[in-house]
C-alpha positions in Angstrom: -49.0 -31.4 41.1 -51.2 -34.8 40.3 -52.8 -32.3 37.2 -49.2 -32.1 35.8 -48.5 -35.7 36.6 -51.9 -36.7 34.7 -51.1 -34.4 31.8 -47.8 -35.8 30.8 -48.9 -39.4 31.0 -51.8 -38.8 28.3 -49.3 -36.7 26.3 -47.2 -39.8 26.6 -50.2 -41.9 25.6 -51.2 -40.1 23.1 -47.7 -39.7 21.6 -47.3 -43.4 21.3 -50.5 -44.0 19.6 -49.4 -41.5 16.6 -45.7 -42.6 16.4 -47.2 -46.0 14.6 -48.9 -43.9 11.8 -46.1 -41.6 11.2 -43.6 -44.6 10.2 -46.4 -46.6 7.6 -46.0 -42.9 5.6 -42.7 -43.5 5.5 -42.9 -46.9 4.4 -43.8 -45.7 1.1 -40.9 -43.0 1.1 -38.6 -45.9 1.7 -39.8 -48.2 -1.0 -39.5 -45.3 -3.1 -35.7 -44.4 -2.4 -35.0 -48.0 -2.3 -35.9 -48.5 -6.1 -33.9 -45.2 -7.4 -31.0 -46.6 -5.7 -31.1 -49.9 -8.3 -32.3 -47.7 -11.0 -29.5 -45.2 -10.8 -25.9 -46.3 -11.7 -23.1 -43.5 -11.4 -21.0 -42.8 -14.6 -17.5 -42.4 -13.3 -15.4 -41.2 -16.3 -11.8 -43.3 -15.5 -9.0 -41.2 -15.3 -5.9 -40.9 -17.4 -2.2 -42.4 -16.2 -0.4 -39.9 -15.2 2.7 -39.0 -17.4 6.0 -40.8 -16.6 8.5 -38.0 -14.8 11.6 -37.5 -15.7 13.8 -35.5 -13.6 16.2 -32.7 -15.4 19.8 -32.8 -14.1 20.6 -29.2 -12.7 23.5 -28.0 -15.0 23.5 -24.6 -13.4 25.8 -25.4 -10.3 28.5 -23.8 -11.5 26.5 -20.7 -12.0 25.5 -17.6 -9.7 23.4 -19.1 -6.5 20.1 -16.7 -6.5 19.7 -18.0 -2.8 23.5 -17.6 -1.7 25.2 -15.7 1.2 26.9 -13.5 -1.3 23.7 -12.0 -3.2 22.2 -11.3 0.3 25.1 -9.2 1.0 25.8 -7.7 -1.9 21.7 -6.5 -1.7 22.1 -5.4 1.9 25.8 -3.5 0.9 23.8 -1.5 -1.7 20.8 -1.1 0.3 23.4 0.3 3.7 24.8 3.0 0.8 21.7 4.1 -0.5 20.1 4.8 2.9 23.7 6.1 4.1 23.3 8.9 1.2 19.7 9.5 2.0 20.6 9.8 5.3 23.4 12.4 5.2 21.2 14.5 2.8 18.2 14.7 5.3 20.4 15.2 8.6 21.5 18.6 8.2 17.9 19.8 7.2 16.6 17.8 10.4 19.1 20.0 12.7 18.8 23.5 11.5 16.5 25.8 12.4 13.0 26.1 10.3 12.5 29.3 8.1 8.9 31.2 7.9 8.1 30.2 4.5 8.3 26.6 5.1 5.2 26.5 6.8 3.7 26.2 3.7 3.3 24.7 0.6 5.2 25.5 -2.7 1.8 26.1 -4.5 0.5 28.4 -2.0 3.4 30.3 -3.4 3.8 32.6 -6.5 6.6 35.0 -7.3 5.5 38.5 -8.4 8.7 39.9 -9.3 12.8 40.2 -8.5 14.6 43.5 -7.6 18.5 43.7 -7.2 19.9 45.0 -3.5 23.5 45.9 -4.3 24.4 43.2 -6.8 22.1 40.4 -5.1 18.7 39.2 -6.1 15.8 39.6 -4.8 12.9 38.0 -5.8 9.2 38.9 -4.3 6.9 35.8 -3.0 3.3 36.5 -2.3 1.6 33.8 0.5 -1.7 34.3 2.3 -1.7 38.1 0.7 1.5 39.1 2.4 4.8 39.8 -0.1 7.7 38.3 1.0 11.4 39.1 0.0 13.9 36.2 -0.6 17.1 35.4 -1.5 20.0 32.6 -2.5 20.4 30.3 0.5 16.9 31.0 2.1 14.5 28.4 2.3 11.0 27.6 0.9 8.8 25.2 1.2 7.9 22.3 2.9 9.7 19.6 1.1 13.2 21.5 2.4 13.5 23.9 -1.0 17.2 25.6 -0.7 16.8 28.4 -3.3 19.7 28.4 -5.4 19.0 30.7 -8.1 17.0 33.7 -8.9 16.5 35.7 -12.0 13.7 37.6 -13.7 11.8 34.6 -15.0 12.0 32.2 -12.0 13.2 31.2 -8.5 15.1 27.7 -9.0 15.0 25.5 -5.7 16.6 22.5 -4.9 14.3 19.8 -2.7 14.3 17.0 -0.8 12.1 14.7 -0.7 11.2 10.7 -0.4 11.1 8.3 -4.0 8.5 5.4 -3.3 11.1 3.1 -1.9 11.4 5.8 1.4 15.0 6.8 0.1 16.0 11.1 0.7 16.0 11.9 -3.0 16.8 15.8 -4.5 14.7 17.4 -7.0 15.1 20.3 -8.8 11.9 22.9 -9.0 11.3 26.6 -10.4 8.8 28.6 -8.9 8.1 31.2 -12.0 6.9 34.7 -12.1 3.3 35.1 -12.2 2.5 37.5 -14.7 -1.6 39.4 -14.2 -3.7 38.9 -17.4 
């Protein structure tokens, strides 16, 4: 314990007899800093007056109010029909029943061909190697595709499906006959 004692006196010692010759090398760093400081003189470029403001009567009172109650609601009126016709075009496709082919996607699809049954048409749908047979009313799809037409050429659906604002949107599509080259 006296060994430790001893030790941190002559560190203490000897710290004081170098702390004298660290601050005469500064001396000259000083000096040195000292005499920039008269040599050097800032150039502050003044700045300009500002321009007088005149303030511009607002003439438009009289006009339309773009922060009024009224354009609020008239927004929010067309905004409540929009979504009320999305709305009652997506709900009846919500509550019925789902179909086979609208577990996948339209161009997963291709028509092969259309045959009459009695004096309805039929047209044939290949998926996953397996030929279906479809007619008006059925569904294909998975973007809710009501077929609403078939003839030789094409199957003509009617979908439904979200614009980039979110709103229910229809769509007309044709699914045509895949001919073998």
């Amino acid at each position: 314990m006296n060994g430790t004692r001893g030790l941190l006196v002559a560190f203490a010692l000897a710290s004081a007899a170098v702390l004298p010759a660290c601050s005469d090398e500064r001396g000259d760093l000083r000096q040195w800093m000292a005499q920039q400081r008269e040599q050097t003189r800032p150039s502050v470029t003044p700045l300009k007056e500002p321009a007088e403001y005149t303030p511009l009567d607002y003439t438009e009172a009289a006009a339309f109010d773009p922060f009024g109650d009224e354009r609020l609601t008239s927004v929010l009126r067309r905004q409540s029909r929009t979504a009320d016709a999305g709305a009652a075009l997506i709900a009846p496709e919500l509550n019925r029943r789902k179909q086979p082919l609208e577990a996948y996607p339209l161009d997963t699809m291709t028509m092969v061909g259309s045959l009459q049954q009695g004096d309805k048409d039929v047209a044939l749908i290949r998926v996953d190697r397996l030929l279906y047979q479809v007619r008006v009313g059925e569904y294909l799809g998975q973007n809710y595709g009501l077929i609403q037409a078939i003839d030789e050429n094409a199957v003509t659906l009617r979908e439904i499906v979200q614009d980039a604002a979110g709103e229910w949107t229809e769509r007309p599509v044709e699914l045509e006959l895949q001919e073998k080259t």
